[in-house]
C-alpha positions in Angstrom: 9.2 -16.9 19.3 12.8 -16.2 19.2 15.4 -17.0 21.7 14.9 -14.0 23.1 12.3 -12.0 23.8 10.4 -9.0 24.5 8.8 -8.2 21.3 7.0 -6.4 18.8 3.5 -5.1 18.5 3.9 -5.5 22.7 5.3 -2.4 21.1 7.7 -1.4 22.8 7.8 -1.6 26.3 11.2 -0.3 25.1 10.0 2.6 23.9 8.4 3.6 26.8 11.5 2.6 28.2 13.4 5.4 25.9 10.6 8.0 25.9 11.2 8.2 30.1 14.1 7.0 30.8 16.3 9.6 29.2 16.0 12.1 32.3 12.4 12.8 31.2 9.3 12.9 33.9 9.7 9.7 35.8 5.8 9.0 36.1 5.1 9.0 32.0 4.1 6.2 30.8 3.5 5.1 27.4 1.0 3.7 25.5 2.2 0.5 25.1 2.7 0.2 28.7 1.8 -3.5 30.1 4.9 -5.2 29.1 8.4 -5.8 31.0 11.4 -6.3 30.2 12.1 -9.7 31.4 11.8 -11.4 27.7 14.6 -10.7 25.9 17.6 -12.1 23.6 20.1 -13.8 25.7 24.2 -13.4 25.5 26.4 -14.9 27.6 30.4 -13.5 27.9 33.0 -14.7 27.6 31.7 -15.7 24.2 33.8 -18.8 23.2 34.0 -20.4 27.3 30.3 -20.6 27.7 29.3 -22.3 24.5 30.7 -25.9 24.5 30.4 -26.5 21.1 33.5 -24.1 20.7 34.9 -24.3 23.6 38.2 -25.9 22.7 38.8 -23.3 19.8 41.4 -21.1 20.4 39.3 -18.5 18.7 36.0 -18.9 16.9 33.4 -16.8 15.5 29.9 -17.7 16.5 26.6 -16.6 14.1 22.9 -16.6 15.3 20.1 -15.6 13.2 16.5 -14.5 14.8 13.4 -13.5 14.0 11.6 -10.5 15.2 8.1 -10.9 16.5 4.7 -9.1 16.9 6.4 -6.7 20.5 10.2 -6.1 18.6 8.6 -3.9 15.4 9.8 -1.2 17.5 12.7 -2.2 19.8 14.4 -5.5 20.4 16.3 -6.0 23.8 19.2 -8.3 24.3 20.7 -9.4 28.0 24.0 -9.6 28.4 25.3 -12.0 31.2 28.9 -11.6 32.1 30.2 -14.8 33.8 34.0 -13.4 33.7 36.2 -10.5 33.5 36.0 -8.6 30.4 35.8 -5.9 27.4 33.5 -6.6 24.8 33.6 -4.3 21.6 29.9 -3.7 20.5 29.0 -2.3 17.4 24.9 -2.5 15.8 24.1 -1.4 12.2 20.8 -1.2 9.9 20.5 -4.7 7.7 18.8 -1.9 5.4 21.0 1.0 5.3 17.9 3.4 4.7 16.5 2.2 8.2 18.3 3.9 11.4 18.4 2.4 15.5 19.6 4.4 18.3 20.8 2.0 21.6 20.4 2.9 25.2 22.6 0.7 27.8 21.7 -0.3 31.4 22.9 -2.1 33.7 21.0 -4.5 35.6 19.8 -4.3 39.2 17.9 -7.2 40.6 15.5 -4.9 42.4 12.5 -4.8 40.1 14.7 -3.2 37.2 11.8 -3.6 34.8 9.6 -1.4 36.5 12.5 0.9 37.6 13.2 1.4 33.9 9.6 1.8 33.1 9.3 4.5 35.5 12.2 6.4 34.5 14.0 5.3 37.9 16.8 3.7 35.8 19.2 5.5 33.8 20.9 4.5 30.5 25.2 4.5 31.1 26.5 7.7 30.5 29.3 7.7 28.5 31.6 8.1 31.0 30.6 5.0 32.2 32.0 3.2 28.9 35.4 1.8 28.9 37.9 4.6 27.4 34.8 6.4 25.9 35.8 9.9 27.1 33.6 11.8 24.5 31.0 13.5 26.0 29.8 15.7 23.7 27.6 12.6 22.3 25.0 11.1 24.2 24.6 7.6 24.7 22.3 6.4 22.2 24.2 8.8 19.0 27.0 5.7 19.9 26.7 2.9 16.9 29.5 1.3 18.3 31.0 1.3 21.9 33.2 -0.8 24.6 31.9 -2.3 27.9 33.8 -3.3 30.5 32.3 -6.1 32.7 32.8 -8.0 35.3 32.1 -11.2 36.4 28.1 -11.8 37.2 27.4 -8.9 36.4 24.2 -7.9 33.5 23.4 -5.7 31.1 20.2 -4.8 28.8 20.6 -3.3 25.3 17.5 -1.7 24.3 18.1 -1.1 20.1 15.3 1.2 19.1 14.0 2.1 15.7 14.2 5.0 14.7 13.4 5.2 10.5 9.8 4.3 9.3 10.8 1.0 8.2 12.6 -1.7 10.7 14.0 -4.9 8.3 15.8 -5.5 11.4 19.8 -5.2 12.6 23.5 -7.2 13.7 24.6 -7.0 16.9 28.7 -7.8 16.5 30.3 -8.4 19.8 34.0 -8.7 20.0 36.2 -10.2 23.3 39.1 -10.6 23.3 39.3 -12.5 20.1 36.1 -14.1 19.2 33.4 -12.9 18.3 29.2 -13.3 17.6 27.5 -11.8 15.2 23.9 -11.6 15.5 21.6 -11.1 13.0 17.8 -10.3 14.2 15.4 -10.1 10.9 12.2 -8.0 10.6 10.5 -10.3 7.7 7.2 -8.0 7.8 9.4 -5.3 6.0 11.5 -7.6 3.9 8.6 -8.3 2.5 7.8 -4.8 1.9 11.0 -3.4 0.7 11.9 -6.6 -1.4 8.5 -7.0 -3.6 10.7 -8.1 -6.7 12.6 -10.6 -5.3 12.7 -13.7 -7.2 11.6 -16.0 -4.3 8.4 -13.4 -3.3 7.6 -13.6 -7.5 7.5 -17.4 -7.3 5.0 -17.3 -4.4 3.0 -15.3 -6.0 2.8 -17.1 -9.2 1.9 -20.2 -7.1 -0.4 -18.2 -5.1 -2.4 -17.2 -8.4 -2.9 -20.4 -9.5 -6.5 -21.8 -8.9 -6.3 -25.2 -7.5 -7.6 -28.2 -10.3 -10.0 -30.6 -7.9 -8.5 -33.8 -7.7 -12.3 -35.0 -8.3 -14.4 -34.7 -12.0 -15.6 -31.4 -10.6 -16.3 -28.8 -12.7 -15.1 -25.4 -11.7 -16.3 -22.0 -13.9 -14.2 -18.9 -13.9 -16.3 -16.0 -12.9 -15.2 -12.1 -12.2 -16.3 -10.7 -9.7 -16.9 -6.7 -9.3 -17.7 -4.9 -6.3 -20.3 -1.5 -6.6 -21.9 1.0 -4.8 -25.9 -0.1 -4.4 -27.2 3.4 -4.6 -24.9 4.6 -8.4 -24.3 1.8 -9.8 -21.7 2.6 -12.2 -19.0 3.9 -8.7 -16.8 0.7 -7.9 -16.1 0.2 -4.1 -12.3 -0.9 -3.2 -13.0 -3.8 -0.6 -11.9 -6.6 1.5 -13.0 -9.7 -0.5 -13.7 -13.2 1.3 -15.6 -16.2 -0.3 -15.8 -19.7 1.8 -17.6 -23.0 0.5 -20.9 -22.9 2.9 -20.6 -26.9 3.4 -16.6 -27.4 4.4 -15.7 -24.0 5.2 -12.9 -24.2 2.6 -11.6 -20.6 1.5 -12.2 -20.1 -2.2 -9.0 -18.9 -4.1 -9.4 -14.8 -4.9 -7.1 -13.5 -7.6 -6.9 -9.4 -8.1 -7.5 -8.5 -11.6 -8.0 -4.4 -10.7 -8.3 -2.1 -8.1 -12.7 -3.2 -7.7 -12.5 -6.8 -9.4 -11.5 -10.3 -8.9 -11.6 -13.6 -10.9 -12.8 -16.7 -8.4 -13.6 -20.8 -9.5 -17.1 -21.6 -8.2 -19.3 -24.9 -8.7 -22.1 -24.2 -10.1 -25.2 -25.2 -7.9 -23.0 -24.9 -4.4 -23.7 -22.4 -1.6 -21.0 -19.8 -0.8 -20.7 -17.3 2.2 -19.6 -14.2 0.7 -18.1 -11.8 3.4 -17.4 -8.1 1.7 -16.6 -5.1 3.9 -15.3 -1.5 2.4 -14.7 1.7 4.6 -17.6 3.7 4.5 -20.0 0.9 3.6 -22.2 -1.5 5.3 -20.7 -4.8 5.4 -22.2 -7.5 2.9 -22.4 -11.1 4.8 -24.4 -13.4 2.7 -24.9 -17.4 1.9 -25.9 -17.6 -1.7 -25.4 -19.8 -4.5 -23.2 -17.2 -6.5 -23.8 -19.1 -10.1 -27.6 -18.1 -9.6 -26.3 -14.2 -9.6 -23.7 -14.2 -12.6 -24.8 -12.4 -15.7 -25.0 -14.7 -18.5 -23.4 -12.9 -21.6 -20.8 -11.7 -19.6 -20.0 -14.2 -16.7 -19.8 -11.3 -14.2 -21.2 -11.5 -10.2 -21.5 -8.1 -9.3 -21.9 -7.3 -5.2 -23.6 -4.1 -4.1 -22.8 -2.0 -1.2 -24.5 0.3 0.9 -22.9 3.2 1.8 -23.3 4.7 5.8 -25.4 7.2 6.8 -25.4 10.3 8.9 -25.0 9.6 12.4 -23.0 6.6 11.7 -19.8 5.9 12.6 -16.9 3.0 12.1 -13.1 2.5 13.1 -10.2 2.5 11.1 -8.5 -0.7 11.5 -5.0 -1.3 10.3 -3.9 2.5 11.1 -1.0 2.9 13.4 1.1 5.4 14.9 4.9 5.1 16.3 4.4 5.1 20.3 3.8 8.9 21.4 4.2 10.2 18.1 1.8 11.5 15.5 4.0 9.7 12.7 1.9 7.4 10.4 3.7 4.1 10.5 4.2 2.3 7.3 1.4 0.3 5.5 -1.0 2.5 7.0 -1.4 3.7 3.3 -3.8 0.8 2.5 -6.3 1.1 4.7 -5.9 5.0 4.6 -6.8 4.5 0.7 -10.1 2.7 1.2 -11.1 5.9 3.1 -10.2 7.7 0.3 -12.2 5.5 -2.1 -15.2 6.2 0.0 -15.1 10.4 0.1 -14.2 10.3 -3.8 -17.2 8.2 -4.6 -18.9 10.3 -1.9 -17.6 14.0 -2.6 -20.6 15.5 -0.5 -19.7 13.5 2.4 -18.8 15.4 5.8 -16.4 13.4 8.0 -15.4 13.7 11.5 -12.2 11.9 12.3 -11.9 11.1 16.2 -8.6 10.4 18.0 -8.0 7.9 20.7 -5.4 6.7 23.1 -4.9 4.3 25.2 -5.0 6.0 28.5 -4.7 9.9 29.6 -0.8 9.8 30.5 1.1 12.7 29.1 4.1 12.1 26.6 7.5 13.9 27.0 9.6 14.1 23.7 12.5 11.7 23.0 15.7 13.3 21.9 16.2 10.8 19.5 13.9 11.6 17.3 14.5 15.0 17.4 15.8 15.5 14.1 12.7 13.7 12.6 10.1 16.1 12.5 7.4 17.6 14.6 5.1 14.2 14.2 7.9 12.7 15.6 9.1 14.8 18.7 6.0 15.2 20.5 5.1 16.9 24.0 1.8 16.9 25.9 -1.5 15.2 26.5 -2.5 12.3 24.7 -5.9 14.1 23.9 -3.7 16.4 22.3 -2.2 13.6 20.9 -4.9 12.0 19.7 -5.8 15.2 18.1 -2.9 15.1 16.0 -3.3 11.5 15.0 -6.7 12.8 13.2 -4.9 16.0 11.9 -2.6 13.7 10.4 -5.3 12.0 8.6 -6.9 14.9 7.3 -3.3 15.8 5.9 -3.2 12.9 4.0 -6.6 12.7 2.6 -6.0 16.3 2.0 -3.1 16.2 -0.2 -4.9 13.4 -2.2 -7.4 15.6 -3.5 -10.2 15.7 -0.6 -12.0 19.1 0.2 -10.5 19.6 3.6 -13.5 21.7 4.6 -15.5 18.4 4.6 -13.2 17.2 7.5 -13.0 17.9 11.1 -11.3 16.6 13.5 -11.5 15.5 17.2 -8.9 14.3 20.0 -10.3 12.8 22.6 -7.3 10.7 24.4 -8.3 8.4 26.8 -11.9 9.2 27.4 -13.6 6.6 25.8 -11.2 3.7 26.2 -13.3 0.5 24.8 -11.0 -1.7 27.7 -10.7 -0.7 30.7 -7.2 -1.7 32.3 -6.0 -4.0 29.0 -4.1 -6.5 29.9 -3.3 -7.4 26.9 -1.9 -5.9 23.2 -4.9 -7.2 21.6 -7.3 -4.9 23.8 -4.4 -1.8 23.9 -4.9 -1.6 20.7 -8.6 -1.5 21.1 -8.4 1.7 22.9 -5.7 3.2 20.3 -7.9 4.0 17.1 -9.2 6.6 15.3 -13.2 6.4 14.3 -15.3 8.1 11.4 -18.3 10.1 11.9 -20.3 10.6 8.9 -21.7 14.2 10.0 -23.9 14.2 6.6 -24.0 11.4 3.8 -24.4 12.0 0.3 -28.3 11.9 0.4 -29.3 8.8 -1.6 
């Protein structure tokens, strides 16, 4: 956890934050709505008198680095406590310049702020309230880089929202007088996406892909490993591969040779639990001694999957949506593709795809996505919401060569919630899915 606080997957009690704050209805709420305010990065000014460790420097520069965690994906907050007279020059920019943040200013109140923010009961400053900021044509959050005048005890929350698909993260430079920090907070969830060649990321890999030589005189055989649709035998199944020892619980190395197959060390004679699971498909959860299974003449264990039927259903996991939007957030591809697997093995498949959210409060549109697109600046219910979220699906499954007559799509918002008054982001995001309904199977 760094230093500071409020974070990511929390999502974005800052979003809400943004979404009603910004003279919108006061009683929205968002979707990510359990979470306060009161964890968050801490500044202190003057910058140089209240850190010792510099303190006797005429003038100094001070550098933290931190790390984003699960709540800050979408917005990161940092408090800024005045403990003198001042004007600090504040200026925030994209560590990827392809990423974009807008930031929205308040100034603390000791009466329940959080919730007053939550609520929309607390404005952002206006930019009249900046020091010599007299242009009012922008609003507040267009500002990269602004002045603040404060005063002693006095407090202030930055809220620095994303506002680009992808969030590596941001600096936070403040200037007084004349020192200055520079803060540098790190998204490493989409370093690791945007930087896949990286020398450092390569030489994981590499390591990753080497199978382990037993310290012992065990013998280890390479096998392949291909996964299959029971019922036609020749259509691969793309799949979430897991293979333990039975007796010590020890995960078994799994290298990715192909989109369906997989090369895996096994001791011949030992039990294995092999966990399999594909969208579409009935999970496969055996213990088995896999060298009893492997073809001979070509050293190959093949696993066999049954596809669902009609009348059965499943969630998508790993599919999410920016707060109150409809826009697909990045690395939902993936799990987006396995459906995909499963209607192109399956062309006579009929699908409904069911929209759910986490709770029946309507959304307002924030203005600064308005330049985004229509996924992004979204008005209304959250069943109509949640409607979109499956139209959005259907788009994508669409344009990847899927019959979109064989689709059909449901909202139905907070109706079905599986948690009743979550506590907790673990059941929110429970409640904010989309499920499959196979309306008719492919007969077999």
């Amino acid at each position: 956890m760094y230093p500071f606080g409020i974070h990511k997957k929390a999502y974005l009690f800052c979003f809400v934050w943004v979404f009603v704050s910004f003279s919108f209805a006061q009683n929205i709420i968002n979707e990510y709505s359990n979470f306060d305010c009161s964890q968050s990065k801490l500044l202190i000014i003057p910058i140089i008198k209240n850190n010792p460790a510099k303190a006797n420097q005429v003038s100094a520069a001070i550098n933290q680095i931190v790390f984003y965690e699960h709540r800050d994906q979408f917005s990161f907050w940092y408090k800024i406590i005045a403990t003198d007279e001042g004007v600090i020059d504040c200026k925030i920019n994209p560590i990827n310049l392809t990423d974009s943040y807008v930031v929205y200013v308040y100034k603390y109140s000791k009466d329940d702020f959080c919730n007053k923010v939550f609520y929309g009961k607390m404005k952002p400053l206006k930019l009249t309230d900046f020091h010599k900021n007299k242009d009012v044509d922008k609003v507040t959050f267009d500002l990269p880089q602004f002045q603040l005048k404060v005063k002693k005890a006095e407090a202030y929350y930055f809220c620095v929202l994303s506002t680009s698909a992808s969030n590596c993260g941001h600096t936070l430079q403040m200037i007084e007088a004349k020192d200055t920090m520079n803060v540098k907070a790190i998204h490493f969830p989409c370093i690791d996406e945007d930087e896949p060649k990286s020398a450092s990321k390569k030489a994981i890999q590499k390591t990753l892909a080497k199978i382990a030589v037993p310290a012992q005189k065990t013998v280890l055989d390479t096998i392949f490993v291909t996964i299959k649709e029971e019922s036609i035998k020749n259509k691969n199944v793309e799949a979430v591969l897991k293979i333990k020892e039975e007796l010590t619980g020890n995960a078994v190395n799994i290298i990715n040779t192909g989109k369906y197959s997989y090369k895996i060390a096994i001791e011949k004679g030992k039990n294995y639990n092999v966990e399999c699971s594909a969208t579409g498909y009935k999970n496969f959860d055996h213990s088995i001694i896999i060298s009893e299974y492997i073809h001979p003449d070509s050293n190959i264990f093949d696993i066999y999957l049954k596809p669902l039927k009609a009348g059965d259903n499943f969630v998508m996991n790993n599919i999410y949506f920016y707060p109150n939007t409809y826009a697909l957030k990045k690395g939902s591809e993936k799990e987006l593709n396995y459906l995909l697997n499963y209607l192109t093995n399956n062309p006579e498949v009929r699908i409904e795809l069911q929209g759910y959210t986490n709770g029946n409060n309507r959304c307002k549109k924030n203005k600064a996505y308005k330049k985004k697109g229509s996924e992004w600046y979204f008005s209304g219910s959250a069943k109509k919401l949640s409607f979109y979220r499956a139209e959005a699906i259907k788009k994508y499954l669409v344009q990847k060569g899927v019959n979109k007559h064989f689709i059909e799509t449901k909202g139905f918002g907070g109706t079905k919630m599986i948690v009743e008054n979550p506590k907790t982001l673990e059941a929110i995001e429970k409640n904010i899915r989309v499920e499959v309904m196979i309306l008719k199977d492919s007969g077999l």
